[in-house]
C-alpha positions in Angstrom: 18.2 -5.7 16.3 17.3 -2.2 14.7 14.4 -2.7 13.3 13.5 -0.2 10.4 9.8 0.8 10.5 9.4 2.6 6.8 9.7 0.9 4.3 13.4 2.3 2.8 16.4 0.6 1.3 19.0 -0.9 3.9 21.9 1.0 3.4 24.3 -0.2 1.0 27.2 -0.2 3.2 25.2 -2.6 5.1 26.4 -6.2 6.0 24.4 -9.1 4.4 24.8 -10.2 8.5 22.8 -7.2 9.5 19.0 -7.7 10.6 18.1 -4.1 9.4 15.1 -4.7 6.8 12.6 -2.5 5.2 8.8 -2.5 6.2 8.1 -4.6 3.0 10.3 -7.5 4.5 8.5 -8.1 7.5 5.5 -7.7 5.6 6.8 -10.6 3.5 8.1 -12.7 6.1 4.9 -12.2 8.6 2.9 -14.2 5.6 4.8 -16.7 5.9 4.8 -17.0 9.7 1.2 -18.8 9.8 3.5 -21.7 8.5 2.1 -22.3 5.2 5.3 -22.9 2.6 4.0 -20.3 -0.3 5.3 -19.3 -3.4 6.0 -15.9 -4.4 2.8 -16.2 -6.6 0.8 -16.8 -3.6 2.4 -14.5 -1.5 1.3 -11.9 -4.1 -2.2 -13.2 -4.3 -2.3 -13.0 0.3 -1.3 -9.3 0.1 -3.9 -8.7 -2.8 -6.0 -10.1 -0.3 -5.4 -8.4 2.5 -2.7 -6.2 2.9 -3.6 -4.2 0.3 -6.8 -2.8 2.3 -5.0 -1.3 5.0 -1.1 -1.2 3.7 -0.2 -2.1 0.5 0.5 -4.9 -2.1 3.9 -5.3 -3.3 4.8 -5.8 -6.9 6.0 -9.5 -8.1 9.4 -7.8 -8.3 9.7 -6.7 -4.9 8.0 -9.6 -3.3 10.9 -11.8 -5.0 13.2 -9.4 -4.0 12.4 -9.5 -0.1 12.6 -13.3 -0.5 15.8 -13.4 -2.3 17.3 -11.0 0.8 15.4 -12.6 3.8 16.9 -15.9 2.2 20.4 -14.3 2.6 19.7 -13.5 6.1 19.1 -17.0 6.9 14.9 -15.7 7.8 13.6 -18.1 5.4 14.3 -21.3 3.1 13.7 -22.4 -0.5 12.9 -25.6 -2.3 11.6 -26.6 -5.4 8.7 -28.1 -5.9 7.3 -30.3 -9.2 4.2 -29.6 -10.4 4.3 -32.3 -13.5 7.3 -33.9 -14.8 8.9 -30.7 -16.3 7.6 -27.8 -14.2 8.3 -26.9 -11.0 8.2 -23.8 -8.5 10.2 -22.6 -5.6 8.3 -22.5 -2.5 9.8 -20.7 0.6 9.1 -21.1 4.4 10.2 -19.2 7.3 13.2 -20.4 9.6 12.8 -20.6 13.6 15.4 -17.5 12.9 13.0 -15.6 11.0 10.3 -16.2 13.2 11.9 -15.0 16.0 13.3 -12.0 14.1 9.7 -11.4 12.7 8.7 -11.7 16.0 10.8 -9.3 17.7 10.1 -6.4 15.3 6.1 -6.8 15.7 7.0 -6.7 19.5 9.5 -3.8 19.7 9.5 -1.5 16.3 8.3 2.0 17.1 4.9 2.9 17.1 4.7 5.7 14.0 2.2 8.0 12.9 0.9 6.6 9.6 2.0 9.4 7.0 -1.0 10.2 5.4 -0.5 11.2 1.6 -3.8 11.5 0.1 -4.0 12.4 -3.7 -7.7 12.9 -3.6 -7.5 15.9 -0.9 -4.2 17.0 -2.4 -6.5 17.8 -6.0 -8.9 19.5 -3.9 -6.6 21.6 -2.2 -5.5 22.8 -5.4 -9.2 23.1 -6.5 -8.9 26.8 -8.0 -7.1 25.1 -11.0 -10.3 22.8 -11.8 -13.3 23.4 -12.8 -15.7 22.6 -10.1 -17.6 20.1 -12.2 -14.9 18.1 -12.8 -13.6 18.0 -9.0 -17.0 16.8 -8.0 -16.1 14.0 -10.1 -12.7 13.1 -8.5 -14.7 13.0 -5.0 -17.0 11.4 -6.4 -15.0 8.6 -8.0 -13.1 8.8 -4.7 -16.0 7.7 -2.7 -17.3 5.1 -4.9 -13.8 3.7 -4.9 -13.9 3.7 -0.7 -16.9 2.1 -0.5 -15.7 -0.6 -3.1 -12.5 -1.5 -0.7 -15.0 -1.5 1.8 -17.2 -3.7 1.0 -14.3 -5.9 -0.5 -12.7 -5.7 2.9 -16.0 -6.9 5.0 -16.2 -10.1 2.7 -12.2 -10.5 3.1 -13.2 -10.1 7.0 -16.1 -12.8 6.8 -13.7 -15.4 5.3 -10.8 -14.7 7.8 -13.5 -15.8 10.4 -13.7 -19.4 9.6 -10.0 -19.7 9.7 -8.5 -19.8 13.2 -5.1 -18.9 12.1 -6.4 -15.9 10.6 -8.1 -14.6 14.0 -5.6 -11.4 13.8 -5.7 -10.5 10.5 -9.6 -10.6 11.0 -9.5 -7.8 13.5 -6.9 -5.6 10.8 -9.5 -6.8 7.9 -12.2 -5.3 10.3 -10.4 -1.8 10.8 -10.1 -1.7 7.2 -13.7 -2.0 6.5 -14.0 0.7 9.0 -11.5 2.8 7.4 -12.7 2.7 3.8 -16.6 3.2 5.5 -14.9 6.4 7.2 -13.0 7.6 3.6 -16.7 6.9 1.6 -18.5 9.1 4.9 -15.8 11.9 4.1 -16.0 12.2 1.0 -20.1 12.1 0.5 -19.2 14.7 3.5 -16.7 16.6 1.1 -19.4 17.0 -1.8 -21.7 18.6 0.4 -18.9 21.3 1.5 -18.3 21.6 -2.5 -22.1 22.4 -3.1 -22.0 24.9 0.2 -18.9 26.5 -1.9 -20.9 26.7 -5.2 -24.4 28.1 -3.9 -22.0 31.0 -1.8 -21.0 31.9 -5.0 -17.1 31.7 -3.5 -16.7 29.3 -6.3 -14.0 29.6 -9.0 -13.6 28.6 -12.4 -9.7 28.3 -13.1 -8.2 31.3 -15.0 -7.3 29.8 -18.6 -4.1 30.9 -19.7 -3.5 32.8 -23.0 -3.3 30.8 -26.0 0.4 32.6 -26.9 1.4 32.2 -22.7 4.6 30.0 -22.8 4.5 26.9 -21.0 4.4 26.8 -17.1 6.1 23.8 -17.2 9.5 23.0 -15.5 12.3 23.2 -18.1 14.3 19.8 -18.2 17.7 19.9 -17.7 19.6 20.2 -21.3 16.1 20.9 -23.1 16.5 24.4 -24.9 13.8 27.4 -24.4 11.0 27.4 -27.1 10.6 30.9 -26.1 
């Protein structure tokens, strides 16, 4: 197996027999590997609950989309279950093939850097093009949100706790209530270094640009020049 580790579309000249999946399958197919059959509603409500603290939450789309392709590959199955006498829902469960395919990627995919791409720090890099008010606002909005996940993640933690099959994701649940604790430290951290900039008198105001300037924006392909 060559297991892909980012989460990337398999190559379109790709056999439906080839294992090579993107990070979101495995993500998919792990959920189901505590052996529960789940819908793609509650797969959706899981990663709300706790994937998106330290990873992410797929759409509906995608999530349907992973199944629909792990289903190909023979990874999981599908039934239909009634839930009166005219509606039903498709439930899916992992195959002993899946399992052991899920099993050999947590084993054996390479061990990556996490790619860091924070939009927060990106606005502050550029902060000589805000106002300094209004970038203590984005950290400050920043940290509130960090210690929101936080605290969301330390209840998430406490209920994985009663739940033996959830001993693992526990331990992840408890990084990420470290992590977001970390994010709200750095950023409480961050507004001190932006008072430190303001009281050295190093701070800017951005330059505003002349009413008559023509637009700095990129021109669009076919779009002709106001100018």
């Amino acid at each position: 197996m060559a297991p892909q580790a980012q989460d990337e579309p398999v190559d379109a000249e790709t056999g439906a027999d080839d294992p090579r999946l993107p990070a979101t399958s495995w993500a998919v197919l792990g959920m189901l590997s505590f052996e529960q059959e789940l819908s793609g509603y509650d797969i959706k409500k899981w990663a709300d609950w706790s994937l998106k603290l330290f990873y992410w939450s797929p759409s509906f789309s995608q999530i349907y989309s992973e199944l629909k392709r792990l289903e190909k590959h023979g990874y999981v199955t599908s039934r239909t279950v009634m839930q009166d006498e005219v509606r039903g829902k498709r439930v899916y469960a992992i195959t002993d093939t899946g399992r052991e395919a899920v099993r050999n990627w947590s084993r054996t995919a390479p061990v990556e850097v996490p790619v860091l791409k924070h939009g927060v720090l990106l606005r502050v890099w550029l902060g000589h093009l805000t106002e300094p008010e209004r970038l203590r606002e984005i950290v400050t909005e920043h940290r509130d949100n960090s210690e929101r996940r936080r605290a969301e993640a330390a209840v998430d933690a406490e209920a994985a706790h009663d739940e033996t099959a959830w001993a693992y994701p526990e331990i992840a649940l408890k990084w990420a209530e470290r992590y977001h604790a970390a994010e709200r430290d750095l950023a409480e951290q961050m507004l001190g270094d932006l008072d430190e900039l303001a009281a050295s008198g190093r701070a800017t105001e951005p330059v505003p640009l002349p009413p008559d300037s023509p637009s700095l924006a990129p021109r669009l392909p076919g779009v002709p020049s106001t100018e």
